[in-house]
C-alpha positions in Angstrom: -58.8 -154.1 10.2 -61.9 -156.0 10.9 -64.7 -155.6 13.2 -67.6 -156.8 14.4 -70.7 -154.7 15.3 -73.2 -155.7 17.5 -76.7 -154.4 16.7 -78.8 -153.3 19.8 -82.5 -153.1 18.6 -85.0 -151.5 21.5 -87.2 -149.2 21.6 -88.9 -147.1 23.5 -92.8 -147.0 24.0 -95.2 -143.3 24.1 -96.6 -143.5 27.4 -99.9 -142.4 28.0 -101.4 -138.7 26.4 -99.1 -135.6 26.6 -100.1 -132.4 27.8 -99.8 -129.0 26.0 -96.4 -128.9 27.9 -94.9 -131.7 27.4 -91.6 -131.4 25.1 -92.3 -133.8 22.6 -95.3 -132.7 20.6 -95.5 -134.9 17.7 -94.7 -138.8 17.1 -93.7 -141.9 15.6 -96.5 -144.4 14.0 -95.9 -147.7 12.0 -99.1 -149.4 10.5 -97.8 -152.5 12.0 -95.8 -154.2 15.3 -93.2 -154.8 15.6 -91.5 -153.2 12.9 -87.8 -153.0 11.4 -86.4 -149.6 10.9 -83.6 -148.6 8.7 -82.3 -145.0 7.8 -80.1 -144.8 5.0 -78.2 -141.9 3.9 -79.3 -139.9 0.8 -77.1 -140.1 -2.0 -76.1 -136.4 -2.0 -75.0 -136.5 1.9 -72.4 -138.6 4.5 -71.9 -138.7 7.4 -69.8 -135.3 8.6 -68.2 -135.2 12.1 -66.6 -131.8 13.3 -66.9 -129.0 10.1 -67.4 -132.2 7.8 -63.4 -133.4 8.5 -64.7 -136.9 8.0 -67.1 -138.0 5.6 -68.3 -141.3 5.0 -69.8 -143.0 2.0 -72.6 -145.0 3.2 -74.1 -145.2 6.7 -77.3 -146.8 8.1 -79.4 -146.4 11.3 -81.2 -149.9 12.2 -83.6 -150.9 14.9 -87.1 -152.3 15.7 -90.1 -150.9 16.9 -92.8 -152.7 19.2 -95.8 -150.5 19.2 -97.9 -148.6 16.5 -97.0 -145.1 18.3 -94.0 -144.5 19.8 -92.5 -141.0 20.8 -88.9 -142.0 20.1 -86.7 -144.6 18.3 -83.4 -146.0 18.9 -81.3 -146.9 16.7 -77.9 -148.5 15.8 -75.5 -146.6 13.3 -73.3 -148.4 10.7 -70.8 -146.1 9.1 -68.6 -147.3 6.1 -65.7 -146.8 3.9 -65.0 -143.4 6.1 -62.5 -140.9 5.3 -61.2 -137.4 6.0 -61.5 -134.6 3.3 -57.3 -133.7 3.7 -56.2 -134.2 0.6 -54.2 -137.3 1.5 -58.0 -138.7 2.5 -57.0 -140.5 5.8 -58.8 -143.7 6.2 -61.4 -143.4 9.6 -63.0 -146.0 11.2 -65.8 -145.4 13.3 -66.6 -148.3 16.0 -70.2 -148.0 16.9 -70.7 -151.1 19.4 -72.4 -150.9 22.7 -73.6 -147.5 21.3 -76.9 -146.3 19.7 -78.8 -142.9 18.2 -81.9 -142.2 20.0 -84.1 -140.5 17.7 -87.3 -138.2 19.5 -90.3 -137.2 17.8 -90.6 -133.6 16.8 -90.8 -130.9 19.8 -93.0 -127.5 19.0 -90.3 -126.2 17.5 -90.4 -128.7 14.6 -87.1 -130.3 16.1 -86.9 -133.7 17.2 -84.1 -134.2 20.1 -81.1 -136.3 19.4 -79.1 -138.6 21.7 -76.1 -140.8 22.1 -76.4 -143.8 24.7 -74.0 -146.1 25.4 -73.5 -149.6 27.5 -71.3 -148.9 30.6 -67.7 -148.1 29.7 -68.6 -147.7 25.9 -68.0 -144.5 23.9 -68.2 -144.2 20.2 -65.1 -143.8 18.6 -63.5 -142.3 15.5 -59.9 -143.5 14.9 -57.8 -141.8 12.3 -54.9 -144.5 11.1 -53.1 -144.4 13.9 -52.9 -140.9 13.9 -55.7 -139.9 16.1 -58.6 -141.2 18.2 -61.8 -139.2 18.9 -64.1 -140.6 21.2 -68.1 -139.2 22.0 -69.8 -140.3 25.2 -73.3 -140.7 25.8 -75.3 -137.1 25.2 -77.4 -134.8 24.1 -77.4 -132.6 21.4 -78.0 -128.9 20.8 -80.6 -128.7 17.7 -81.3 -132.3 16.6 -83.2 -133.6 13.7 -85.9 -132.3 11.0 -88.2 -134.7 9.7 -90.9 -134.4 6.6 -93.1 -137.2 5.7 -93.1 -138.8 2.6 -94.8 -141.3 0.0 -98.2 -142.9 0.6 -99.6 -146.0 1.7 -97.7 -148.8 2.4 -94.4 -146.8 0.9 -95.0 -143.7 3.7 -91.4 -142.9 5.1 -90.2 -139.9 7.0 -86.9 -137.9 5.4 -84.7 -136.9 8.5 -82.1 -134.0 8.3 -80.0 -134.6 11.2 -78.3 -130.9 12.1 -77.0 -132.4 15.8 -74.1 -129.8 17.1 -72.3 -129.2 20.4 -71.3 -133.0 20.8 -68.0 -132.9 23.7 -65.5 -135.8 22.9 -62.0 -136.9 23.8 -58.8 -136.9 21.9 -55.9 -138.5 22.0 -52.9 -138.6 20.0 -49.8 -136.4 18.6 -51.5 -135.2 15.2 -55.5 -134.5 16.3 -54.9 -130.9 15.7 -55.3 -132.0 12.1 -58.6 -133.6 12.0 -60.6 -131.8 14.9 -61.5 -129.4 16.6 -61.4 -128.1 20.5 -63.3 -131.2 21.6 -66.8 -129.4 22.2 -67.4 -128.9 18.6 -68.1 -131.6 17.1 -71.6 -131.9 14.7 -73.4 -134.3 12.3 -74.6 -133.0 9.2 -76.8 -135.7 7.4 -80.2 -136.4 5.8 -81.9 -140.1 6.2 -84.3 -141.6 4.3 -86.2 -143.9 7.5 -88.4 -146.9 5.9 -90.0 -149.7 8.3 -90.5 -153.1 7.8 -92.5 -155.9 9.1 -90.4 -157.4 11.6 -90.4 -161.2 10.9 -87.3 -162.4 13.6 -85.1 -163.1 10.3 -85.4 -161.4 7.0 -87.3 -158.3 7.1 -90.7 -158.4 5.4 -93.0 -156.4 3.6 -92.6 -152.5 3.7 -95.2 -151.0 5.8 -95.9 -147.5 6.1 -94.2 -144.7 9.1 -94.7 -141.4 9.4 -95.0 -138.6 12.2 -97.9 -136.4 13.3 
C-alpha cells in the first residue's frame, strides 16, 4: 500500500525573556534563519510504540525553523519499513499526515515536553495488516525528551532521547489484544540525532550549527 505524506514545516517563535517561573528553562538556537531540521534515528534504536510491540527501522522528524532562538520545534515524523516484534513480524504502517511532534526546550528538570498535534479530524494511526488499527490523538505526554549537545562549530547538533509515556489511543479491531495494550499505555522509546540546515526553499544547504542552553 502506498501513501503519500504531507510535510507540515512551522515553527514556533520564543517570545520575549522568561521568568525564573516559567516552565521552559532552556532553548533552541540555530546560527542561521531559517533553518531545516531533521532528526534521524540512531542506529542502535527504532521507533517503539506500547512496551516496544512495534519497532521500526528508520524514522525521521523534519521541519524548519525561522528564528535564531526558539523555545520549541515542530516537527513532522516519517516512520518506515515498521513491524511488530511477534515472531511472525506483522507488517505496521504508521500514517503520519495532518499530524506533527512538537518538541519543547528543556524544563528545570532537564526534560523537554513532548506533544502530538493534529489538523481537525486527524489522528495518527498505526495499522497492523488488517488485523488492528491504533489511533493517538493530539496530546501531551508524561516525561518527554532528554537532550545533550554535541559536535562544534558548524557540525553542533543536539542528541534527543525521547522517553514520551502515558499516550491514550483508540483501538479497533478483533485481534488488538495482540499488539497493545489497555489504550492508555502507550510510550516511545527512541534517541535522535537533530542536525539543521540552511533552509534554501529546495535542497537543503550548508549544515549550520543547533544546540540548546
Amino acid at each position: 500500500m502506498t501513501r503519500r505524506l504531507a510535510v507540515v514545516l512551522v515553527t514556533v517563535l520564543a517570545c520575549g525573556a522568561l521568568s525564573a517561573s516559567a516552565a521552559v528553562a532552556h532553548e533552541f538556537h540555530f546560527e542561521s534563519s531559517p533553518s531545516y531540521l531533521t532528526s534521524e534515528a540512531n542506529s542502535s534504536f527504532g521507533n517503539s510504540v506500547n512496551a516496544a510491540k512495534v519497532k521500526c527501522a528508520k524514522a525521521n522528524f523534519i521541519g524548519t525553523t525561522t528564528g535564531t532562538v526558539v523555545s520549541q520545534v515542530v516537527v513532522h515524523p516519517v516512520y518506515m519499513n515498521c513491524v511488530t516484534n511477534l515472531e511472525s513480524k506483522n507488517v505496521v504502517e504508521i500514517f503520519t499526515q495532518g499530524c506533527d511532534y512538537v518538541f519543547a526546550g528543556k524544563t528545570e528538570s532537564e526534560h523537554g515536553r513532548f506533544s502530538i498535534q493534529c489538523e481537525a479530524g486527524k489522528k495518527i494511526e498505526y495499522k497492523v495488516e488488517g488485523l488492528c488499527t491504533a489511533k493517538f490523538s493530539p496530546q501531551t505526554a508524561a516525561q518527554g525528551l532528554h537532550y545533550v549537545n554535541a559536535g562544534s562549530g558548524k557540525s553542533r547538533d543536539i542528541v534527543a532521547t525521547l522517553t514520551a509515556s502515558g499516550l491514550d489511543y483508540e483501538l479497533s479491531g478483533a485481534f488488538c489484544s495482540l499488539f497493545f495494550g489497555n489504550g492508555e499505555d502507550g510510550s516511545l522509546q527512541s534517541s535522535y540525532t537533530a542536525r539543521a540546515y540552511q533552509d534554501t526553499g529546495a535542497i537543503p544547504g550548508p549544515q549550520v550549527g543547533t544546540w540548546i542552553e
